[in-house]
DRENDREN-765084 format. One record per atom (N, C-alpha, C): residue number from 1; residue in three letters; x, y, z. Coordinates in nm, 2 decimals, padded with zeros to 4 digits. Each point is the difference from the previous one (the first is absolute). Example, Ala and Ser with C-alpha at 12.3 -4.5 7.8 and 13.67 -1.06 7.14 Angstrom:
<sites>
resi, resn, x, y, z
1, ALA, 01.32, -00.57, 00.78 $
1, ALA, -00.09, 00.12, 00.00 $
1, ALA, 00.09, 00.12, 00.00 $
2, SER, -00.04, 00.11, -00.07 $
2, SER, 00.09, 00.11, 00.00 $
2, SER, -00.08, 00.11, 00.08 $
</sites>
This chain:
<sites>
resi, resn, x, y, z
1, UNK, 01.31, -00.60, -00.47 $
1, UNK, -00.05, -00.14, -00.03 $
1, UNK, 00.12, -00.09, -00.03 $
2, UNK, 00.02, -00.08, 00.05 $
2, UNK, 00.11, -00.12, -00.03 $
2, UNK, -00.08, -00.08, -00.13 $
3, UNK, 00.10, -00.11, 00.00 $
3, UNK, -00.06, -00.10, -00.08 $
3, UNK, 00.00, 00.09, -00.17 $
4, UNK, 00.05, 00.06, -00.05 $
4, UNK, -00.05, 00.06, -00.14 $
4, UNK, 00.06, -00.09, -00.11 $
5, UNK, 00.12, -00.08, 00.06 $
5, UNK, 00.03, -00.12, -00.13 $
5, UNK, -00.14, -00.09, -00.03 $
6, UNK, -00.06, 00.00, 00.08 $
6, UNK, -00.14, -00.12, -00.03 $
6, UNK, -00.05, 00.02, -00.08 $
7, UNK, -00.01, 00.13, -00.08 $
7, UNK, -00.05, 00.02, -00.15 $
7, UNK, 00.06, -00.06, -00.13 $
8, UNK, 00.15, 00.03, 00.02 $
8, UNK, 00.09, -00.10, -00.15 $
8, UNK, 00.02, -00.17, 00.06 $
9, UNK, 00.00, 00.02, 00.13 $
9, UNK, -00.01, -00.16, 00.05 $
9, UNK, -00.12, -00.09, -00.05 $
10, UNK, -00.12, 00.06, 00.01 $
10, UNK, -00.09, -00.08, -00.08 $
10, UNK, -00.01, -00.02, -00.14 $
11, UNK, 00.01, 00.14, -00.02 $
11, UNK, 00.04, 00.01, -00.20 $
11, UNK, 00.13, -00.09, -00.06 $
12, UNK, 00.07, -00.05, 00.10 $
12, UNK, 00.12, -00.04, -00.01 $
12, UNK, -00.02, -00.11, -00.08 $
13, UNK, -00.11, -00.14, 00.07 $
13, UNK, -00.04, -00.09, 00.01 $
13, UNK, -00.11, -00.02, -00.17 $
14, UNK, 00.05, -00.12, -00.08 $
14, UNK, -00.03, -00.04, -00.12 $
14, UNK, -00.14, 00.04, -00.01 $
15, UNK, -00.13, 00.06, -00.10 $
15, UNK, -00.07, 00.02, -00.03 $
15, UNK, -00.07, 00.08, 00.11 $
16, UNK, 00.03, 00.07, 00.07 $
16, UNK, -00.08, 00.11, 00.11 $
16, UNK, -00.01, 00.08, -00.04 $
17, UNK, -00.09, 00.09, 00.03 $
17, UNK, -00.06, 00.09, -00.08 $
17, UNK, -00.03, 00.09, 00.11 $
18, UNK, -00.03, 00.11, 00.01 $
18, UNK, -00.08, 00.10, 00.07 $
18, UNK, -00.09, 00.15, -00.02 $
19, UNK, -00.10, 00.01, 00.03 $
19, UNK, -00.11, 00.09, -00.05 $
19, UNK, -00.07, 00.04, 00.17 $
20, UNK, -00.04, 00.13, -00.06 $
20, UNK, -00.09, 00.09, 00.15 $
20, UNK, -00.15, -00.03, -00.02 $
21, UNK, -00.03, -00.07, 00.11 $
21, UNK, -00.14, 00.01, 00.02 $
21, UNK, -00.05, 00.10, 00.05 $
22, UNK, -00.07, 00.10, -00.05 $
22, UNK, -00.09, 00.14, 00.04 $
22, UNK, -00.04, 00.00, 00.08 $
23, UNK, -00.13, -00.09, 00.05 $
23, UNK, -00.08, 00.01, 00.07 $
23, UNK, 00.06, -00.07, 00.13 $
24, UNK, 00.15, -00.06, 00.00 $
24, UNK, 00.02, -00.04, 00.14 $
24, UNK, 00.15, 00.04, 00.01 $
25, UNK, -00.02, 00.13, -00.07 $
25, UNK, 00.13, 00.09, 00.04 $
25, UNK, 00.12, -00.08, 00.00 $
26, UNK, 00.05, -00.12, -00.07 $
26, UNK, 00.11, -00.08, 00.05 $
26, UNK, 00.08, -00.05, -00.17 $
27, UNK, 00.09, -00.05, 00.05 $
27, UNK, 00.09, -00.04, -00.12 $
27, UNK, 00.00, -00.17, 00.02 $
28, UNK, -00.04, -00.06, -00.15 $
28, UNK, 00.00, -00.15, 00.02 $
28, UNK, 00.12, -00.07, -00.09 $
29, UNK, 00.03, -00.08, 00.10 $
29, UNK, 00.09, -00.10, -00.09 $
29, UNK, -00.03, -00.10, -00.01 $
30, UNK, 00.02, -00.12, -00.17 $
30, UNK, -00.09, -00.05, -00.02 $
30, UNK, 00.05, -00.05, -00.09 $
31, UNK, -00.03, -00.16, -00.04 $
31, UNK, 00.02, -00.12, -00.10 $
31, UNK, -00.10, -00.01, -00.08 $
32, UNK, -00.02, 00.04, -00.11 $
32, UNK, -00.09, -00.02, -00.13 $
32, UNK, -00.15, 00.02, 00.08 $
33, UNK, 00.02, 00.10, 00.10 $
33, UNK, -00.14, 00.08, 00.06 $
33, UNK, 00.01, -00.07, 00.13 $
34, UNK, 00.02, -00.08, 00.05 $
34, UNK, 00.00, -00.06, 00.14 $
34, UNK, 00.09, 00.09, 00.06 $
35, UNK, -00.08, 00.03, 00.12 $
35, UNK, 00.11, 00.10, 00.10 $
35, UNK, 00.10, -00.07, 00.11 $
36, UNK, 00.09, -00.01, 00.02 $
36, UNK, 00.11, -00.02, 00.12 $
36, UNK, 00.03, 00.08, 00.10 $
37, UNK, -00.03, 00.15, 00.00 $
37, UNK, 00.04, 00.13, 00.07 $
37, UNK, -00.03, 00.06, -00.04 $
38, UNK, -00.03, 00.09, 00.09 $
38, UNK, -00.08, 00.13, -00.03 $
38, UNK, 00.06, 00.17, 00.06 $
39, UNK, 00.01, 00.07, 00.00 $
39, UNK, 00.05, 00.10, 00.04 $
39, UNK, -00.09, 00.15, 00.05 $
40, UNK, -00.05, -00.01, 00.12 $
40, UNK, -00.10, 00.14, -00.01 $
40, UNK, 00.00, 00.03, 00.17 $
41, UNK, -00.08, 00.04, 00.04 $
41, UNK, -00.04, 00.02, 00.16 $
41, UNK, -00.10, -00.05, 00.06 $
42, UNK, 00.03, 00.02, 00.11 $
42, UNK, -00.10, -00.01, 00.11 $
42, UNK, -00.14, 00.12, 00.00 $
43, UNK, -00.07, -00.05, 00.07 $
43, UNK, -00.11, 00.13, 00.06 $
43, UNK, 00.05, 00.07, 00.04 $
44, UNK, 00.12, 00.05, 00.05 $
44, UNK, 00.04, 00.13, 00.05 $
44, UNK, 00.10, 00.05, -00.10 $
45, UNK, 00.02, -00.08, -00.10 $
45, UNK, 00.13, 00.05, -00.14 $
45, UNK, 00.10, -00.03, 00.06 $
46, UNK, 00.02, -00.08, 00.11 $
46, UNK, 00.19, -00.06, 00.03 $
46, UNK, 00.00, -00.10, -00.13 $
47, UNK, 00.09, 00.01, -00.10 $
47, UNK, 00.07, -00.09, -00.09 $
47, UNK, -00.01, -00.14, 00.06 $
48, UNK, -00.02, -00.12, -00.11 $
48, UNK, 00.02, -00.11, 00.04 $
48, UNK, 00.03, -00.08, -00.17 $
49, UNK, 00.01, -00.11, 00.04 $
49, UNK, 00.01, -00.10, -00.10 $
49, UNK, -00.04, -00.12, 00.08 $
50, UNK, -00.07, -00.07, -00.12 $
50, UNK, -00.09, -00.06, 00.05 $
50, UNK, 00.05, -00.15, -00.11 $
51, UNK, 00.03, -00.13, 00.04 $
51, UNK, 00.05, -00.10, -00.04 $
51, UNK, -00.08, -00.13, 00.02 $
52, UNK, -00.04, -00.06, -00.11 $
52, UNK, -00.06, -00.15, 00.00 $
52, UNK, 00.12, -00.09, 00.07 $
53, UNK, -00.03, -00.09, 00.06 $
53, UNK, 00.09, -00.11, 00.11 $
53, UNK, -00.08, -00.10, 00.00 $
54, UNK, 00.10, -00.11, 00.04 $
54, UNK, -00.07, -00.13, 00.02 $
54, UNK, -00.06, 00.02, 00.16 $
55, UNK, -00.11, -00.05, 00.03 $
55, UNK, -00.05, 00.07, 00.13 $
55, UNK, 00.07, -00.02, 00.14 $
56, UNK, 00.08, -00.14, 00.00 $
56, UNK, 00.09, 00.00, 00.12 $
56, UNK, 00.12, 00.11, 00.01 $
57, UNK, 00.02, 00.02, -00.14 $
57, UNK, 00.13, 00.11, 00.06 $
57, UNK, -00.08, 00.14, 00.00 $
58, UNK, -00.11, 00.04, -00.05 $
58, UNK, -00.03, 00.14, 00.04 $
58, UNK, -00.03, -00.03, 00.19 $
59, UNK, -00.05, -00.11, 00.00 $
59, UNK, -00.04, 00.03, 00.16 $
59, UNK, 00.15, -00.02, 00.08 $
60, UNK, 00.10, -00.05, -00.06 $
60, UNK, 00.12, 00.03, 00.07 $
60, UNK, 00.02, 00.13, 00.00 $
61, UNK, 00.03, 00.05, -00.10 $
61, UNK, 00.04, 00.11, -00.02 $
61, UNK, -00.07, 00.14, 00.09 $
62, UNK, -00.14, -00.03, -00.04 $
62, UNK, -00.10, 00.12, 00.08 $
62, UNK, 00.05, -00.04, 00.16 $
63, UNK, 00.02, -00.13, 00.05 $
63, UNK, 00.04, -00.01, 00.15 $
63, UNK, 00.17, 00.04, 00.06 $
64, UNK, 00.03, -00.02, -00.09 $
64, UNK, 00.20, 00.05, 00.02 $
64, UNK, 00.00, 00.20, -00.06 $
65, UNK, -00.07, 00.07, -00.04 $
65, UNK, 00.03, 00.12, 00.01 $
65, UNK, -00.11, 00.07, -00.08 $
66, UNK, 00.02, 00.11, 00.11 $
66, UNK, -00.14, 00.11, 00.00 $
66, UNK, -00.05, 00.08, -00.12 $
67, UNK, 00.06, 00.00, -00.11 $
67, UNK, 00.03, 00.05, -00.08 $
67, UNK, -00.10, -00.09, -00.12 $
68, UNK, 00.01, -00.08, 00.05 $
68, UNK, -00.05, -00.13, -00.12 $
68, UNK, -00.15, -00.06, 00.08 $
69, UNK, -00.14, 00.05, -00.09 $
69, UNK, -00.13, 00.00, 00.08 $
69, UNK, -00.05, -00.11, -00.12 $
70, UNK, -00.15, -00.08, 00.05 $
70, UNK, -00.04, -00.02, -00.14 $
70, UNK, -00.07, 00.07, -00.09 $
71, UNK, -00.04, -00.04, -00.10 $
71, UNK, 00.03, 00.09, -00.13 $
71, UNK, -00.15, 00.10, 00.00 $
72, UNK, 00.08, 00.08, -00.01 $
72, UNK, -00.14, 00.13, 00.01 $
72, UNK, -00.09, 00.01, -00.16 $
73, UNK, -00.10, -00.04, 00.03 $
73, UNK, -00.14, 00.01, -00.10 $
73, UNK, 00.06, -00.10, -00.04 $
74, UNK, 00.07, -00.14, 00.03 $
74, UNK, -00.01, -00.06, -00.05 $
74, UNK, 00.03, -00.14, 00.11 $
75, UNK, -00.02, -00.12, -00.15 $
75, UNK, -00.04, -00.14, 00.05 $
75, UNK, 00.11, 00.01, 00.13 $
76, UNK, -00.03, -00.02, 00.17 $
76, UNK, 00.09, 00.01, 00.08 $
76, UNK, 00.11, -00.10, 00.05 $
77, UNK, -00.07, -00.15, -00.07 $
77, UNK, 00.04, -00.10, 00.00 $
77, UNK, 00.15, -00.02, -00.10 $
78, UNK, -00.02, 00.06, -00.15 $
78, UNK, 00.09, -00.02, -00.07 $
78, UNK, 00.04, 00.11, -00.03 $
79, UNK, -00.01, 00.15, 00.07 $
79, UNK, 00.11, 00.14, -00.07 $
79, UNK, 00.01, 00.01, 00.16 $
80, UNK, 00.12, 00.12, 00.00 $
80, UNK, 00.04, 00.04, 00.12 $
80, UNK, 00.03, 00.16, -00.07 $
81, UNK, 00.03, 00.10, 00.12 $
81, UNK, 00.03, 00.12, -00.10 $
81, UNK, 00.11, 00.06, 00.12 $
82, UNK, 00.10, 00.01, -00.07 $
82, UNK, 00.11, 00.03, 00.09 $
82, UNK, -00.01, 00.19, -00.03 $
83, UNK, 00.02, 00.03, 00.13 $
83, UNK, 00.02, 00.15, 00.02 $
83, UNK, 00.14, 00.09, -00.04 $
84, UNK, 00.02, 00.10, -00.12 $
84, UNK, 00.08, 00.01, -00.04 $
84, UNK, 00.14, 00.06, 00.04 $
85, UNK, -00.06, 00.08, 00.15 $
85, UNK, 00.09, 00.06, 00.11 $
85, UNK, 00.07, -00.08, 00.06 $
86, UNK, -00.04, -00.15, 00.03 $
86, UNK, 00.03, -00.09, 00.08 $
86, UNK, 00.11, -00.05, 00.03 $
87, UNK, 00.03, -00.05, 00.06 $
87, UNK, 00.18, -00.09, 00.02 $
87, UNK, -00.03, -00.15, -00.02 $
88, UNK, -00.03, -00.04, -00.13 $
88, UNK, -00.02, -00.14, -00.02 $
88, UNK, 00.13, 00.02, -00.07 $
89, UNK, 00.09, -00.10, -00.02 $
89, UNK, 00.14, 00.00, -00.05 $
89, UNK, -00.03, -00.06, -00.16 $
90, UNK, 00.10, 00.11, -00.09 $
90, UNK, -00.03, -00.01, -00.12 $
90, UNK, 00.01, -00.15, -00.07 $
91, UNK, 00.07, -00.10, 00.05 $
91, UNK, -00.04, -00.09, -00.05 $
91, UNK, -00.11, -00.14, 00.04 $
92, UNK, -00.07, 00.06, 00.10 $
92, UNK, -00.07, -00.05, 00.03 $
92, UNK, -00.14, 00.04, -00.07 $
93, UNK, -00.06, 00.10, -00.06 $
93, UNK, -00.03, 00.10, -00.08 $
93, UNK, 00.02, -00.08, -00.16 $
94, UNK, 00.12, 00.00, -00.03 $
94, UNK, 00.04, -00.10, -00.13 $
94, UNK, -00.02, -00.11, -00.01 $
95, UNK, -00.05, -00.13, 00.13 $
95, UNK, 00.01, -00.11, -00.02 $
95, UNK, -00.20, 00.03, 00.05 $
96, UNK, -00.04, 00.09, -00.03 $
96, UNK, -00.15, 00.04, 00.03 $
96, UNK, -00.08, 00.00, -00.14 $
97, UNK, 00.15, 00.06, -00.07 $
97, UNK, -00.05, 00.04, -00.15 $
97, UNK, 00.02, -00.10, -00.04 $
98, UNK, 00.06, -00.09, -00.01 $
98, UNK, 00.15, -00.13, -00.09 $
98, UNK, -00.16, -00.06, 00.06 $
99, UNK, -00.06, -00.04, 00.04 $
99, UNK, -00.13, -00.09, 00.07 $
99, UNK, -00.14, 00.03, -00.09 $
100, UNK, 00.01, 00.13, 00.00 $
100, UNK, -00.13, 00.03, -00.07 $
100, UNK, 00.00, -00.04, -00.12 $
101, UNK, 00.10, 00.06, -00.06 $
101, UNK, 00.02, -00.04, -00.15 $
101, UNK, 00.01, -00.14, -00.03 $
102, UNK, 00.07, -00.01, 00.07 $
102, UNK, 00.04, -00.20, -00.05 $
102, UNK, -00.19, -00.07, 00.03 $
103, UNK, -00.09, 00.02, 00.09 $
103, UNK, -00.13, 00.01, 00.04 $
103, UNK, -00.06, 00.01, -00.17 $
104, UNK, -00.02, 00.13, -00.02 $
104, UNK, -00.07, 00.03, -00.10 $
104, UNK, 00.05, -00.06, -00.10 $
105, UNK, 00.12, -00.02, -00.05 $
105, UNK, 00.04, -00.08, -00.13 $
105, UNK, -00.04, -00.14, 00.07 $
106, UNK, 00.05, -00.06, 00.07 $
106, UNK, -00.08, -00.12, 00.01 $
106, UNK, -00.14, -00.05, -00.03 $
107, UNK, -00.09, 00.11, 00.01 $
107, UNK, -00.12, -00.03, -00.02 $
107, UNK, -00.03, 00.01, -00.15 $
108, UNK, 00.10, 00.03, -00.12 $
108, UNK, 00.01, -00.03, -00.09 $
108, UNK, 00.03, -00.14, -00.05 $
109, UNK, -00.09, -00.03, -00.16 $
109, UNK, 00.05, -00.16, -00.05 $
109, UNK, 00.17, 00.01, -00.02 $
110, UNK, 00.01, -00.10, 00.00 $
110, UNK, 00.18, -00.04, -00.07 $
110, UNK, 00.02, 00.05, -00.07 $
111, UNK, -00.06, 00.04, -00.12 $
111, UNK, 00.00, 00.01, -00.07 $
111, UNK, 00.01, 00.14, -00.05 $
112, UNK, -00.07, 00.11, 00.08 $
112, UNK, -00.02, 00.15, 00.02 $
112, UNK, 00.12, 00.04, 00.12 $
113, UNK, 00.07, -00.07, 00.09 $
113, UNK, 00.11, 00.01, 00.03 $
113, UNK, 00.07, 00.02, -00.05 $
114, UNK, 00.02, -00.15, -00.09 $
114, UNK, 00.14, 00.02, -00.13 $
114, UNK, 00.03, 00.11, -00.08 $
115, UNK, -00.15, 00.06, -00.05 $
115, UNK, 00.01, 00.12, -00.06 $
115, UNK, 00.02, 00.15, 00.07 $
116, UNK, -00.05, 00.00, 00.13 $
116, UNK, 00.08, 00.13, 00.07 $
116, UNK, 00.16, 00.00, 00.06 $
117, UNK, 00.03, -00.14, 00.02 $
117, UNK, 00.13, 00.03, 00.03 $
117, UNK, 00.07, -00.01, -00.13 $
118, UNK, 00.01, 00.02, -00.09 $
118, UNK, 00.03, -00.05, -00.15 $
118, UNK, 00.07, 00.16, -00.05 $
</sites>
């Protein structure tokens, strides 16, 4: 499996958190419970990671390389779930994550910002 920095890469990032959801076999990462990425499989158990995006760039993205589908069991419009075998280039991958997060903290007041980046 590539991609294994994406675990302290997210943890990296001011107030993220991460915990296993049971019942969907996957690892979430997440702003004071709001998810940004997710980490689990497919129906056949191929690894993926699975990323909130603004909806024009997941549909870029799903259209420029095969590796990058919309987001499985989820909203298709706003997650995408990149396949973890894939040849999407690592920083393209990082400006996937650098999106989600910045996404989910945005949807925070000013004020609950100030205090995670803090």
């Amino acid at each position: 499996m590539k991609y294994e920095w994406t675990d302290s890469y997210c943890l990296s990032k001011p107030g993220a958190e991460k915990d296993y959801k049971l019942e969907w076999d996957a690892t979430r990462y997440m702003i004071r419970g709001k998810m940004f990425a997710m980490q689990g499989g497919d129906r056949e158990g191929k690894p993926i990671l699975t990323i909130k995006l603004e909806p024009f760039f997941g549909a870029f993205l799903c259209g420029r390389y095969k590796d990058i589908v919309p987001g499985y069991y989820m909203n298709k419009e706003h997650w995408v779930s990149l396949y973890l075998d894939g040849d999407v280039p690592d920083e393209t991958v990082r400006e996937m994550l650098d999106q989600a997060y910045r996404l989910v903290l945005e949807s925070f007041s000013k004020k609950i910002q100030k205090e995670i980046c803090s």
